[in-house]
DRENPA-3360 file (N, C-alpha, C; in nm, 2 decimals, always signed):
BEGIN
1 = XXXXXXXX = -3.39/+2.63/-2.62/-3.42/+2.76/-2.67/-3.43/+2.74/-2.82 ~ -3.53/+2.79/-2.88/-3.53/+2.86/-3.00/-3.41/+2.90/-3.12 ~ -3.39/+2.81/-3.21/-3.26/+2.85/-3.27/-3.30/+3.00/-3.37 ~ -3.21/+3.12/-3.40/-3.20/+3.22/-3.46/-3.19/+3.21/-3.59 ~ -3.23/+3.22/-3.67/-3.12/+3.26/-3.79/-3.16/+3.40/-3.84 ~ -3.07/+3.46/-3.91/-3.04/+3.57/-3.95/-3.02/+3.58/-4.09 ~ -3.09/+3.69/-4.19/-3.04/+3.65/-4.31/-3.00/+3.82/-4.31 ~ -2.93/+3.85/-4.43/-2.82/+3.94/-4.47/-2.86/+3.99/-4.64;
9 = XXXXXXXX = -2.90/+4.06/-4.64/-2.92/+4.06/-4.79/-2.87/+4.19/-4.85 ~ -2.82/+4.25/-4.79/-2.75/+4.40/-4.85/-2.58/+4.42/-4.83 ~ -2.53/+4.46/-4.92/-2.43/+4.52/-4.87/-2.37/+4.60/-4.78 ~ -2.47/+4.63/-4.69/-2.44/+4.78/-4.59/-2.38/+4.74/-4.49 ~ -2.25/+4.82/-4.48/-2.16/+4.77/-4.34/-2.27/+4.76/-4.22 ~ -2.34/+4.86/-4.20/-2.41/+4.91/-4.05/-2.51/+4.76/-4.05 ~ -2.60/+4.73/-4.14/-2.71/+4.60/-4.14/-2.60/+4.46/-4.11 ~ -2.50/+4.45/-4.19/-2.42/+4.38/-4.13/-2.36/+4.34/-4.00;
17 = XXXXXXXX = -2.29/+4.50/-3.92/-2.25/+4.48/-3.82/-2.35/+4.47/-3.72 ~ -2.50/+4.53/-3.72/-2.60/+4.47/-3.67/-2.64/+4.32/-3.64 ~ -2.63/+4.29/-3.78/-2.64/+4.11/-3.77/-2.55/+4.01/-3.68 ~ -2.42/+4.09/-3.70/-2.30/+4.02/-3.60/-2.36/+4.05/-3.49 ~ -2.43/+4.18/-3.43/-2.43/+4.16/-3.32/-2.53/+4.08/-3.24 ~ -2.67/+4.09/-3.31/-2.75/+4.02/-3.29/-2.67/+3.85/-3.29 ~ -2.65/+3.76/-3.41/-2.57/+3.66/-3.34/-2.49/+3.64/-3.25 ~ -2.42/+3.74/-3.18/-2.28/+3.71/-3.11/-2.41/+3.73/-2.98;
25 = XXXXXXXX = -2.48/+3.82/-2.97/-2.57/+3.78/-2.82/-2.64/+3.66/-2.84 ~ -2.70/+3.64/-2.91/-2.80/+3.54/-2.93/-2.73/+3.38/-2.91 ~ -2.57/+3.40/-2.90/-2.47/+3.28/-2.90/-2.41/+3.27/-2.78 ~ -2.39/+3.38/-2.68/-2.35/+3.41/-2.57/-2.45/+3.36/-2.49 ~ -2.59/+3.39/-2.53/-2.73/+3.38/-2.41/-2.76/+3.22/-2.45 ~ -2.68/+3.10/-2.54/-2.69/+2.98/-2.55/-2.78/+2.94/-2.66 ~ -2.82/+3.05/-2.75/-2.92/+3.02/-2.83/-2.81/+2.97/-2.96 ~ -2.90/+2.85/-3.03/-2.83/+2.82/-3.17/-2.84/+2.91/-3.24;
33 = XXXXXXXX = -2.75/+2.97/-3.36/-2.76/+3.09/-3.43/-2.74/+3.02/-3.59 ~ -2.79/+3.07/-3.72/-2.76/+3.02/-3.84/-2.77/+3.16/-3.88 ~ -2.65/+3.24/-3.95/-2.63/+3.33/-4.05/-2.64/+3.35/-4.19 ~ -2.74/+3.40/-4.26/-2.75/+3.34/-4.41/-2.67/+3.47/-4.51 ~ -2.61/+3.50/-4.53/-2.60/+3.59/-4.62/-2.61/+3.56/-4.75 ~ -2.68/+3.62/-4.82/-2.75/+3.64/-4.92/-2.74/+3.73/-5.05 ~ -2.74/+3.74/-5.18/-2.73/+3.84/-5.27/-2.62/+3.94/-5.20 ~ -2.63/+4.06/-5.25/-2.47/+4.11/-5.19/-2.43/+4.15/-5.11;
41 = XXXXXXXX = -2.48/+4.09/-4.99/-2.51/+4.04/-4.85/-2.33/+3.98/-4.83 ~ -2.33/+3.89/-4.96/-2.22/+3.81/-4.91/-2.09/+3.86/-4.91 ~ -2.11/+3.99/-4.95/-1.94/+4.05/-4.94/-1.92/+4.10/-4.79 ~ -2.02/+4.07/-4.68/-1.99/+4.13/-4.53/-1.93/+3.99/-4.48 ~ -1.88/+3.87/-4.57/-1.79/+3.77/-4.54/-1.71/+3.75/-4.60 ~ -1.67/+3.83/-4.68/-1.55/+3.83/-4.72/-1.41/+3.88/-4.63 ~ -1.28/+3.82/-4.68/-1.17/+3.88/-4.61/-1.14/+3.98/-4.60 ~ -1.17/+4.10/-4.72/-1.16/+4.23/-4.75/-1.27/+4.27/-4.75;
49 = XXXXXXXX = -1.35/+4.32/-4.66/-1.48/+4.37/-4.66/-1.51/+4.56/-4.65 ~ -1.40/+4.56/-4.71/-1.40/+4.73/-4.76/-1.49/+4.76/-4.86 ~ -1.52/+4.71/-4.92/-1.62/+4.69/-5.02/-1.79/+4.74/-4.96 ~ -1.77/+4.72/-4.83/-1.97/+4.74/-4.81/-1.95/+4.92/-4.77 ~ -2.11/+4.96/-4.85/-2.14/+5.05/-4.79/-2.14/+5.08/-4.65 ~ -2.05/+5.21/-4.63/-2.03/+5.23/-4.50/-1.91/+5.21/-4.41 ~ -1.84/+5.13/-4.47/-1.74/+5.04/-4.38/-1.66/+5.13/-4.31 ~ -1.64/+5.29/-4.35/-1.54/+5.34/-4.28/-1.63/+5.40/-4.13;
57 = XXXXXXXX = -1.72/+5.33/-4.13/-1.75/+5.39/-4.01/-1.77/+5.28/-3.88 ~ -1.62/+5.20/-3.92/-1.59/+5.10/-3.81/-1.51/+5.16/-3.71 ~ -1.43/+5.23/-3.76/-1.32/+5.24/-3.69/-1.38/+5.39/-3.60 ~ -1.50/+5.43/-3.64/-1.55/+5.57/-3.58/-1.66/+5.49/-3.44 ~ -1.71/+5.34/-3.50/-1.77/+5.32/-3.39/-1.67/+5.27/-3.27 ~ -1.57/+5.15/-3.31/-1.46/+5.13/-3.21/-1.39/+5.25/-3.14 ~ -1.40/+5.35/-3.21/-1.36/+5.48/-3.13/-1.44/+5.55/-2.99 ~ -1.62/+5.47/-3.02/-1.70/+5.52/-2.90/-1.72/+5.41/-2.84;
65 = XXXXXXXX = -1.63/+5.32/-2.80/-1.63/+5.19/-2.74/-1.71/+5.03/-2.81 ~ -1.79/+5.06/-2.90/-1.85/+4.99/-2.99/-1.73/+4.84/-3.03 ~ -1.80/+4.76/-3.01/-1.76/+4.59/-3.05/-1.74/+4.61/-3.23 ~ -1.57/+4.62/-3.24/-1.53/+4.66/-3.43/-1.59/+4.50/-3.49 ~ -1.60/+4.53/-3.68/-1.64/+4.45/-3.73/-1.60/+4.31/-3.71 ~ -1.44/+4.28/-3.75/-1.39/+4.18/-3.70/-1.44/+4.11/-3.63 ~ -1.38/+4.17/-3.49/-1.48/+4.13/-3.32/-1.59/+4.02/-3.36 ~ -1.66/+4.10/-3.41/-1.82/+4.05/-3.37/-1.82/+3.95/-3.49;
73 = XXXXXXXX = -1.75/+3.92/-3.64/-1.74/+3.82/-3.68/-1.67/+3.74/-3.67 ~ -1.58/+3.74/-3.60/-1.49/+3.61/-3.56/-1.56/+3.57/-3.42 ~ -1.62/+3.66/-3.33/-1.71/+3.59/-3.22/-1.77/+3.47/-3.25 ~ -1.89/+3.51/-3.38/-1.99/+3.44/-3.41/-1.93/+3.29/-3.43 ~ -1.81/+3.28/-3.48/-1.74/+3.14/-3.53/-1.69/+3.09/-3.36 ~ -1.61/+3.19/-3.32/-1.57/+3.14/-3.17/-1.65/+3.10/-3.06 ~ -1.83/+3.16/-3.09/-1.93/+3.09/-3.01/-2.03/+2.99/-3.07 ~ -2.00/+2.89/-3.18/-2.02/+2.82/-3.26/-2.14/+2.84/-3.35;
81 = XXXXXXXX = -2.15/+2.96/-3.39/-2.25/+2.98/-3.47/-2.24/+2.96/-3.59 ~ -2.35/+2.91/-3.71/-2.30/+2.86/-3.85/-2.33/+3.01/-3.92 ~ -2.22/+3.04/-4.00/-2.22/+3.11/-4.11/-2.26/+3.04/-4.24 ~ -2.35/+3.14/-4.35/-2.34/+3.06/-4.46/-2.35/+3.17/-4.54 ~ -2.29/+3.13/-4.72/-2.30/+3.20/-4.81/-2.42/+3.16/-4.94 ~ -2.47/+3.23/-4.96/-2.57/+3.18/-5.07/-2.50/+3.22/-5.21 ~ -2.51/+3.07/-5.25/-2.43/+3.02/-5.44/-2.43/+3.13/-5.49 ~ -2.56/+3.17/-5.49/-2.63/+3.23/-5.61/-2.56/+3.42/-5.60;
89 = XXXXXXXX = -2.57/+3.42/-5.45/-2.53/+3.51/-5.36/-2.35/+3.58/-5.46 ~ -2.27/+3.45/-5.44/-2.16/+3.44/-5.50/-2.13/+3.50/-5.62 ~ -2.22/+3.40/-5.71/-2.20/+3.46/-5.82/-2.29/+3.59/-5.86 ~ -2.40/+3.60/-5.86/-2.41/+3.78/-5.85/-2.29/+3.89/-5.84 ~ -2.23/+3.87/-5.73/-2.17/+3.94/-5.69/-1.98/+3.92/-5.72 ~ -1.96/+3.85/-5.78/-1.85/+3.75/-5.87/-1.72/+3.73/-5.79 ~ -1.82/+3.66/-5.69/-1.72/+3.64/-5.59/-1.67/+3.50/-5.65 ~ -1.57/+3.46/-5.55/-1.53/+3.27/-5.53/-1.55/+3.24/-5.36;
97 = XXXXXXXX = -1.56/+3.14/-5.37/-1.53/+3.08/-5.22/-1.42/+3.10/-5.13 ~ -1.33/+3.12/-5.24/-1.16/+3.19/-5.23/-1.19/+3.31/-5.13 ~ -1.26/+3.43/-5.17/-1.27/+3.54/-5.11/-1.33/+3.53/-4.98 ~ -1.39/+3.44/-4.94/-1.48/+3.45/-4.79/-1.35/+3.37/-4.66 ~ -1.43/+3.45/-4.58/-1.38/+3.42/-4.45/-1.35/+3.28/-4.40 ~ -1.28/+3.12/-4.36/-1.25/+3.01/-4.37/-1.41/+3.01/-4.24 ~ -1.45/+2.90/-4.26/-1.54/+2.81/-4.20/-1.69/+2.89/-4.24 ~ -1.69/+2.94/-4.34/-1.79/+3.00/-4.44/-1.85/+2.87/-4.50;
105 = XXXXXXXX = -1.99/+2.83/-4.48/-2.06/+2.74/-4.57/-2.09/+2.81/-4.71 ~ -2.10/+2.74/-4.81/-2.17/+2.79/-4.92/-2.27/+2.67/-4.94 ~ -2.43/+2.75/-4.98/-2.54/+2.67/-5.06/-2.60/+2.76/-5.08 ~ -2.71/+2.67/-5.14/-2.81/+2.73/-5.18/-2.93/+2.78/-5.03 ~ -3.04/+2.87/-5.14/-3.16/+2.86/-5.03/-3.25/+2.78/-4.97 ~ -3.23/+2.69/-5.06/-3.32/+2.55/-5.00/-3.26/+2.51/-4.86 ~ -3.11/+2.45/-4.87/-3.04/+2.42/-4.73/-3.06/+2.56/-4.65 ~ -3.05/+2.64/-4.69/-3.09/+2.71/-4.53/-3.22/+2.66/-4.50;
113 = XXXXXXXX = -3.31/+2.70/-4.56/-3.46/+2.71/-4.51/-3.48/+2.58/-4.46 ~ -3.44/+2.44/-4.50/-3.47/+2.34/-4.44/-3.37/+2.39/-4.30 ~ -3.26/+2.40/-4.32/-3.19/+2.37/-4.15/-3.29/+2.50/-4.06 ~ -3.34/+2.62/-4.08/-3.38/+2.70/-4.00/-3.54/+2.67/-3.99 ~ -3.63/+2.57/-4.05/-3.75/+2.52/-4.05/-3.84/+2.61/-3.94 ~ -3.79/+2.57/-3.80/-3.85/+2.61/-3.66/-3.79/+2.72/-3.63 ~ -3.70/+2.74/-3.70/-3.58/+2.91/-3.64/-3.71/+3.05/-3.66 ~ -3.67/+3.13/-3.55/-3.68/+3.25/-3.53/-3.62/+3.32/-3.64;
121 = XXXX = -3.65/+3.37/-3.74/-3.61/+3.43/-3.86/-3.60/+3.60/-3.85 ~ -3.48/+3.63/-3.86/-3.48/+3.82/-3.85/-3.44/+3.83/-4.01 ~ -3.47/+3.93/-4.12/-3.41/+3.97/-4.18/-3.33/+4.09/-4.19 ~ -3.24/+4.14/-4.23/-3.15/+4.25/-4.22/-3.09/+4.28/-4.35;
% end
């Protein structure tokens, strides 16, 4: 199958928790997945992700049975999909490596684009 990747390029909880979801199926149905987050994208990997537009409306979707934020990004790791942070992404947004989630890559956009070459590309 066709490997996925997904890139991330806004802050918005909702484009975010979309992206998890799209990975976490696309990892379930056996497909390879690559996550790129991007410019301030990268704060939907961080440990404290109170910060994205929208975020309080996690606990409103877990309320109507909806798969919560967490869930669907700790899936993605637990069905071996690669996360990554983009450098540039980082510092924009003045983050450290410190702040993201553990098994978070950081590079640039070059390493994505080479690893997703033949990937099915969604942006979000």
């Amino acid at each position: 199958m066709r490997m996925m990747a997904i890139i991330l390029a806004e802050r918005s909880f909702e484009r975010a928790h979309h992206a998890f979801v799209l990975a976490a199926g696309a990892l379930a149905l056996g497909r390879e997945v690559v996550l790129f987050a991007g410019g301030l994208g990268v704060e939907s990997l961080c440990r404290d992700w109170s910060c994205l537009e929208g975020a309080s409306l996690d606990a409103q979707f877990q309320a109507r049975g909806v798969a919560g934020f967490e869930t669907l990004r700790s899936a993605i790791f637990e069905l071996g999909g690669t996360v990554l942070a983009c450098e540039a992404g980082l510092r924009a947004s003045g983050l450290e490596a410190t702040d993201l989630i553990e098994a978070t890559q950081i590079c640039g956009v070059t390493t994505f684009l080479e690893r997703t070459a033949d990937a099915q590309i969604i942006s979000l």
